[in-house]
C-alpha positions in Angstrom: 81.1 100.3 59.3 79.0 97.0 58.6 76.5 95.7 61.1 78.4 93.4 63.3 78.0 89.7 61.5 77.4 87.5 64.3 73.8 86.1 65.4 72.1 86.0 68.5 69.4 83.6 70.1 71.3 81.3 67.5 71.1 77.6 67.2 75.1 77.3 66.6 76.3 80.1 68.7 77.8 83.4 67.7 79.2 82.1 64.3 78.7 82.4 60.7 78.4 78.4 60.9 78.3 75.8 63.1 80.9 73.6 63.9 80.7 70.4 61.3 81.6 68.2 63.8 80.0 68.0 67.5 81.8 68.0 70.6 82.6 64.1 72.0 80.5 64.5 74.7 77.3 66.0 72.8 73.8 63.7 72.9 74.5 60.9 70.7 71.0 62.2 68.6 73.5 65.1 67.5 76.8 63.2 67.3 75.2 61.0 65.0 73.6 63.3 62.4 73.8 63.0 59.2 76.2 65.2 57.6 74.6 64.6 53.7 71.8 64.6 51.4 72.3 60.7 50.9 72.9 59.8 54.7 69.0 61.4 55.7 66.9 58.3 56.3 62.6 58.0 55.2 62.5 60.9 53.4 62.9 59.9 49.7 59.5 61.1 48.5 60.7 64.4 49.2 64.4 64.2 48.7 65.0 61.5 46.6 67.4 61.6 43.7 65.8 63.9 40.9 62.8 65.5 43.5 62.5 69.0 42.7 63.9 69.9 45.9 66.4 67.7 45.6 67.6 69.5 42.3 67.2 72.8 43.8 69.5 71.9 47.1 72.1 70.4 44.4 72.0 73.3 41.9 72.4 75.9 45.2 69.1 77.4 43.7 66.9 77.2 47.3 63.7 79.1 47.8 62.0 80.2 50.8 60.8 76.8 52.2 58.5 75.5 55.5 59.5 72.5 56.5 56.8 70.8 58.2 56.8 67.2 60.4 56.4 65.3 63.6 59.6 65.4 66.2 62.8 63.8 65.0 61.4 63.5 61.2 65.0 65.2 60.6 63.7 69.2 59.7 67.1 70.3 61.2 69.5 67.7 59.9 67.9 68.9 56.5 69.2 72.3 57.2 72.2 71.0 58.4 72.6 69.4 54.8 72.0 72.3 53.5 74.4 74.1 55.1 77.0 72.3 54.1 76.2 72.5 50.0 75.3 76.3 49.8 77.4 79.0 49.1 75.2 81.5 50.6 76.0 82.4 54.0 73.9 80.4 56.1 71.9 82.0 59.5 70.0 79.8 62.1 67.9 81.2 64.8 65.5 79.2 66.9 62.7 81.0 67.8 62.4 79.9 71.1 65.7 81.9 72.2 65.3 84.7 70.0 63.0 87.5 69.7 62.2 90.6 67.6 65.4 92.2 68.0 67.7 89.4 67.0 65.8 88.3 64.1 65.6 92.3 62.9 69.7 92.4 63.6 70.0 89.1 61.0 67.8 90.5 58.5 69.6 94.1 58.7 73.2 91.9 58.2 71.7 89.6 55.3 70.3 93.0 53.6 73.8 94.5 53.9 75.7 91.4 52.7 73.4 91.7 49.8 74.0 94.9 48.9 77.8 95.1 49.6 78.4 91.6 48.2 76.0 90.0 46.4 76.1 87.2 48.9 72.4 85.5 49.4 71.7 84.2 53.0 69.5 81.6 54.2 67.8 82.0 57.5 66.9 79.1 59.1 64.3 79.5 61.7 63.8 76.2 64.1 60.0 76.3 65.8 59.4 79.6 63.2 55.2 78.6 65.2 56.8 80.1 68.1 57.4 83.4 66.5 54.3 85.9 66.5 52.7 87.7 64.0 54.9 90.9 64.3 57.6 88.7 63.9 56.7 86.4 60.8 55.9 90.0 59.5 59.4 91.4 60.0 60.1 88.5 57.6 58.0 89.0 54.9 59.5 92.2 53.4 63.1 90.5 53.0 61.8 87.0 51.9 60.0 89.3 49.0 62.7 91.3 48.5 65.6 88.0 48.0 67.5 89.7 51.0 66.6 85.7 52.6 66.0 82.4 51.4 64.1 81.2 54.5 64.1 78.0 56.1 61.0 77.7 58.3 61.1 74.5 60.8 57.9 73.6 62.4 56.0 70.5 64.4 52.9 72.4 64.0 50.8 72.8 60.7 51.7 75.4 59.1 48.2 76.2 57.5 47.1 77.6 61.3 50.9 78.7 62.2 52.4 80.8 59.6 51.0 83.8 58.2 49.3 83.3 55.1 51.5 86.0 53.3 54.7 84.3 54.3 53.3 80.8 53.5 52.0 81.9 50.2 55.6 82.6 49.8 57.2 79.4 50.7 57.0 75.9 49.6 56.0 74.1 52.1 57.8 70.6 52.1 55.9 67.6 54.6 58.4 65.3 56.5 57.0 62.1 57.9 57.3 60.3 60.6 60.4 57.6 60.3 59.1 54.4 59.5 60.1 51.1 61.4 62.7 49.4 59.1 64.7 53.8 58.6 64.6 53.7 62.3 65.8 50.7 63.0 68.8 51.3 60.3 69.4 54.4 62.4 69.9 52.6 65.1 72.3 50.1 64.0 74.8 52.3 62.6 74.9 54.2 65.6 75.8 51.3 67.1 78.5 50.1 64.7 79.9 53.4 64.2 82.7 53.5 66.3 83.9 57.3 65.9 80.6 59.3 66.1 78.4 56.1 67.8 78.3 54.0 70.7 80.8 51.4 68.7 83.8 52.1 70.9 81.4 50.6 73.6 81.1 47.2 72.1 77.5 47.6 72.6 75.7 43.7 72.2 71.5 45.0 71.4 69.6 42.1 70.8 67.3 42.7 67.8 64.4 42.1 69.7 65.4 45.5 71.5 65.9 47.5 68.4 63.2 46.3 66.8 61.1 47.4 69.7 62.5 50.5 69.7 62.2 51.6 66.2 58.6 50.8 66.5 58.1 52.4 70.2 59.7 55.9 69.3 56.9 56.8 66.6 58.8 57.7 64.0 61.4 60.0 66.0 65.1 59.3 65.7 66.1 61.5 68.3 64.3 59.6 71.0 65.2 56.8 69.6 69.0 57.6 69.7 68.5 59.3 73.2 67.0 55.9 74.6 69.7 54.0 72.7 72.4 56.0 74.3 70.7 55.2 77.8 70.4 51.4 77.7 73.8 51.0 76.2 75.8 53.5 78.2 73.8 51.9 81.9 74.4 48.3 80.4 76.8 46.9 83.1 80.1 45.4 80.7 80.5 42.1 81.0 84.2 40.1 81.3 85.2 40.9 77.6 84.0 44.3 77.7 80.9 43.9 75.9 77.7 45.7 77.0 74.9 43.3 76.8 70.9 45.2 75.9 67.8 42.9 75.7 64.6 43.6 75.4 63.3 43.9 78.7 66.2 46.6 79.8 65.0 48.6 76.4 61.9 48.4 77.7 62.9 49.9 81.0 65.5 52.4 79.3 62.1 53.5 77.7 60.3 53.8 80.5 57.0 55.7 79.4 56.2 56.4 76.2 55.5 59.9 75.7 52.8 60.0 72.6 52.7 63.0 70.3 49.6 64.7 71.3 49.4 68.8 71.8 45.9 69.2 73.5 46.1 72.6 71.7 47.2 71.9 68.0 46.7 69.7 65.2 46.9 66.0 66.6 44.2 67.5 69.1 41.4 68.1 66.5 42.9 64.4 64.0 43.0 62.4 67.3 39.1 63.1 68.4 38.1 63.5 64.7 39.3 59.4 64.6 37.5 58.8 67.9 34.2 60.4 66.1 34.4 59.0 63.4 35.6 55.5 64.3 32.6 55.3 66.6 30.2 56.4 63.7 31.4 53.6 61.6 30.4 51.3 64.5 34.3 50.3 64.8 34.2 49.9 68.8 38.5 48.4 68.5 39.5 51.9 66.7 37.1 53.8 69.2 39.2 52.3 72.2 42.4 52.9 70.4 41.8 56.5 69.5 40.2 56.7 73.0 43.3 55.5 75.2 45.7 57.6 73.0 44.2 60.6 74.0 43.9 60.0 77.4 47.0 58.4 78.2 48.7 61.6 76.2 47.1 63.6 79.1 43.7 65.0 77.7 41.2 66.2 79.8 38.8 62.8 80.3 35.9 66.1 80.4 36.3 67.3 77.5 36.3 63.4 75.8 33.0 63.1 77.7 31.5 66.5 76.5 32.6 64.8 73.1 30.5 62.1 73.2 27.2 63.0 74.9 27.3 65.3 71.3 27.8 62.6 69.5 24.9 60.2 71.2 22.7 63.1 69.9 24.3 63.5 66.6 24.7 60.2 65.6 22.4 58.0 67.6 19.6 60.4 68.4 16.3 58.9 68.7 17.8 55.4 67.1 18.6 54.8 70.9 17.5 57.2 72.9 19.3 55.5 76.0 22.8 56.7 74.4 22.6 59.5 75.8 21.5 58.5 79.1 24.6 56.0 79.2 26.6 59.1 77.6 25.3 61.3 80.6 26.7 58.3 83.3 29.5 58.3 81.8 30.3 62.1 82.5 29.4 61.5 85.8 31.0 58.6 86.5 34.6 60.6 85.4 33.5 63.5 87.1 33.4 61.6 90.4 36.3 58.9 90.3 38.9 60.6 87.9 41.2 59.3 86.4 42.7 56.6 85.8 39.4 54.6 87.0 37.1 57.3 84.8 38.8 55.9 81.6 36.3 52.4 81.9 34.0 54.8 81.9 34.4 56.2 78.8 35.8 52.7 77.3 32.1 51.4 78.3 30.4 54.2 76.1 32.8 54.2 73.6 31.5 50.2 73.2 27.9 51.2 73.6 28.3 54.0 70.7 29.5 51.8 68.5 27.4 48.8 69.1 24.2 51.2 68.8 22.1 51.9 66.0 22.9 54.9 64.1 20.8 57.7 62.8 21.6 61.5 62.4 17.7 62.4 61.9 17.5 64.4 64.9 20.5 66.4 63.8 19.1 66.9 60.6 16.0 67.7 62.1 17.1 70.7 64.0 19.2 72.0 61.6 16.2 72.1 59.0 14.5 73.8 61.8 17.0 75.9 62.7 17.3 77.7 59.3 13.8 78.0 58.8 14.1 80.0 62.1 17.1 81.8 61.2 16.2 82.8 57.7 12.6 83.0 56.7 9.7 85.2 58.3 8.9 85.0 61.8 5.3 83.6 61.5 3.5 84.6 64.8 2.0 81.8 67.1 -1.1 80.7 66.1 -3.8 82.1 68.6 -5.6 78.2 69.2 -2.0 77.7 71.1 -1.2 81.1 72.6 -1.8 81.2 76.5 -4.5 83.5 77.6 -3.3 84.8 81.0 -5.4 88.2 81.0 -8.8 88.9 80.1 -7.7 91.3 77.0 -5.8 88.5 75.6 -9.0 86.2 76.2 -10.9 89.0 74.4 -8.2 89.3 71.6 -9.0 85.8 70.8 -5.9 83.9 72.8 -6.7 80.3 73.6 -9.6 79.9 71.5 -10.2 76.7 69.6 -7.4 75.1 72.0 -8.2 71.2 71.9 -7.0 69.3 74.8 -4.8 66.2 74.0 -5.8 64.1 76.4 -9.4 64.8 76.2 -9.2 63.7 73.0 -9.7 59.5 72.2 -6.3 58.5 70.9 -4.6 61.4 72.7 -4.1 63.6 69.7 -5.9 66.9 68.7 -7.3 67.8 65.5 -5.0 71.0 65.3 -1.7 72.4 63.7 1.0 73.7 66.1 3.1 75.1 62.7 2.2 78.9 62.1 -0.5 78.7 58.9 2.6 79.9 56.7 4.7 76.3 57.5 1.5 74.4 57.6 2.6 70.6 57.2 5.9 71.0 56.8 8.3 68.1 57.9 11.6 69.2 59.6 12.3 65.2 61.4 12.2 62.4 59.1 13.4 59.3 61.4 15.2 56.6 59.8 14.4 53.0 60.2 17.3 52.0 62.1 16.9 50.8 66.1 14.0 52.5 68.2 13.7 55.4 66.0 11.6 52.7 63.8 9.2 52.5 66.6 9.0 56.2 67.2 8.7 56.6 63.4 5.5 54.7 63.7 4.0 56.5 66.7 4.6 59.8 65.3 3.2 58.9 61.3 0.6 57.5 63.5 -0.5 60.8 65.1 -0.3 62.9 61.5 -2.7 61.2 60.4 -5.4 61.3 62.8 -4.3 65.3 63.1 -4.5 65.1 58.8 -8.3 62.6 59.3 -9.8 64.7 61.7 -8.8 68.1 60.2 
């Protein structure tokens, strides 16, 4: 007897398929998508007439693919599409409802169809970041063996998410973020369409109101659909049965904007990379804008702080030494007020950052110094600069030929603190920018009476 052929923890249900056509009362997001290829909105660089995966979808010759981008950027609408031109007997699991045991069942079924009929299935895997390594495992040996073509759907990069032996497997294919105008589009044929859409409501959207909505979702039709769906259904009808939607009741059918931010993934580490190096460019506008969209995604206002007393050393160092003591306030100030009060705090460094001079010496410095440390001879300390708390150290010759600094005339010493083996080497070689000029001065000051009276 065959393994039964149903699948569990399945997007669709217990079915081979899902149903073409969703239920009249299903989120409009699903009602309304697209059922083809040439429906799919923003995505022509990757599935535009004559793209290679384009050609493969058409010619039913699929390979293992990851599909990789932002909410709503249509990964499972593609799969959808798919569905419906494949003759292969299609599978979907998401892997948030499923674990090792149903995926195992749907690979033992897809080997057994194979074998018995010849049939190739494609497994499509929504969230496949959510499955562990045991499980992206339990895929590899049938992706190899043609068993599955798998469909891989994930908001996360793929690079840190997906073993390396299945990804080196796949093709991974980048979806992006809708833009404005495909939004927009979106949105006005849900509106118009009066079978799957919101038509049958005579729905009257300004176009203020969907143009601020295809620019406030970021890219993501569902939530844009969702929030459509919202304003129009709540719209009180007027006399003739029209719905009337302006601009300010999209705005409150919006409510909040919830920005795509995962404090533990990828827009994490690209979010404060632009706050870095935005600052660093002396760009104070983008430091604010990369500033407020982390904090007002939720991120720890700390761990912003602990960001940017590194980078008043780093990248100001000794060009304005006060950066870090206005980097140091800061973390203060946000440790004791919070949020949302804290976030001036920050704002007011992130200024000062920018507006300072700029000079990575120090950072240089102690990395020279750093590998000389790590990777050539421990030279002992010379004994002129040893202490010489005990007599037998005294004897040994600890101390001796120590010159006092501030004995001395112009308060430096005519003696090398480098062991003999490093003698005159330069690890800190300040830059001319801001006060490090200054300290540049002082310090070529002081070699040379050390290098005059030596």
């Amino acid at each position: 007897m065959s393994p039964r052929d149903e699948t569990t923890g399945s997007l669709f249900g217990p079915s081979e398929a899902p149903r073409d056509e969703p239920r009249s009362d299903a989120p409009l997001a699903d009602r309304m998508r697209p059922q083809s290829l040439e429906e799919m909105k923003g995505q022509d660089e990757v599935l535009g007439p004559g793209t290679p995966l384009r050609r493969a979808i058409e010619a039913d010759a699929l390979r293992s693919l990851i599909l990789w981008g932002p909410p709503g950027s249509g990964k499972t609408t593609l799969a959808h599409a798919i569905r419906r031109r494949t003759k292969a007997h299609f599978e979907a699991l998401s892997a948030v409802l499923s674990g090792v045991k149903e995926l195992r069942e749907s690979l033992k079924q897809a080997e057994y169809r194979r074998r018995q009929s010849g049939r190739p299935t494609i497994l499509f895997i929504d969230e496949i970041h959510r499955y562990n390594k045991a499980q992206q495992d339990a895929l590899l040996a049938h992706v190899e063996s043609g068993d599955v073509a798998l469909i891989g759907a994930t908001t996360e990069n793929p690079s840190f998410e997906v073993n390396a032996a299945l990804l080196s497997r796949s093709r991974v294919v980048v979806l992006k973020a809708l833009a404005e105008p495909d939004l927009a589009a979106i949105l006005e044929r849900a509106l118009e369409d009066v079978e799957r859409g919101l038509g049958s409501l005579r729905p009257a959207v300004s176009d203020e109101a969907v143009t601020f909505l295809a620019r406030a979702a970021d890219g993501d039709a569902r939530t844009a659909l969702n929030v459509l769906e919202l304003a129009v259904t709540t719209a009180p009808a007027e006399a003739d049965g029209r719905r009337p939607v302006d601009l300010e009741a999209m705005r409150q059918a919006f409510a909040r904007k919830a920005l795509l931010y995962d404090r533990a993934g990828e827009e994490h580490f690209n979010i404060i990379s632009a706050l870095h190096k935005s600052i660093r460019n002396s760009d104070a506008d983008a430091g604010l804008y990369w500033l407020a969209r982390m904090l007002e995604a939720g991120e720890d206002p700390l761990y912003v702080a602990r960001r940017l007393v590194r980078f008043a050393s780093e990248d100001v160092g000794m060009a304005d030494p006060q950066a870090l003591v206005q980097a140091m306030a800061a973390q203060q100030a946000v440790h004791f007020v919070g949020l949302p009060e804290g976030a001036l705090a920050l704002a007011q460094l992130v200024v000062y950052l920018a507006a300072a001079p700029k000079s990575n010496a120090l950072y240089m410095a102690y990395g020279a110094a750093a590998r000389e440390a790590l990777e050539s001879r421990a030279e002992p300390v010379p004994l002129w600069i040893r202490n010489a708390p005990t007599g037998l150290m005294k004897d040994l010759g600890y101390g001796k030929g120590y010159k006092y600094a501030h004995d001395e005339a112009e308060g430096v010493a005519a003696m090398d603190c480098l062991p003999e083996a490093l003698a005159g080497r330069r690890f800190y070689a300040p830059t001319e920018r801001g006060a490090e000029r200054e300290i540049a001065a002082r310090l070529e000051a002081a070699r040379l009476v050390r290098t005059r009276r030596g």
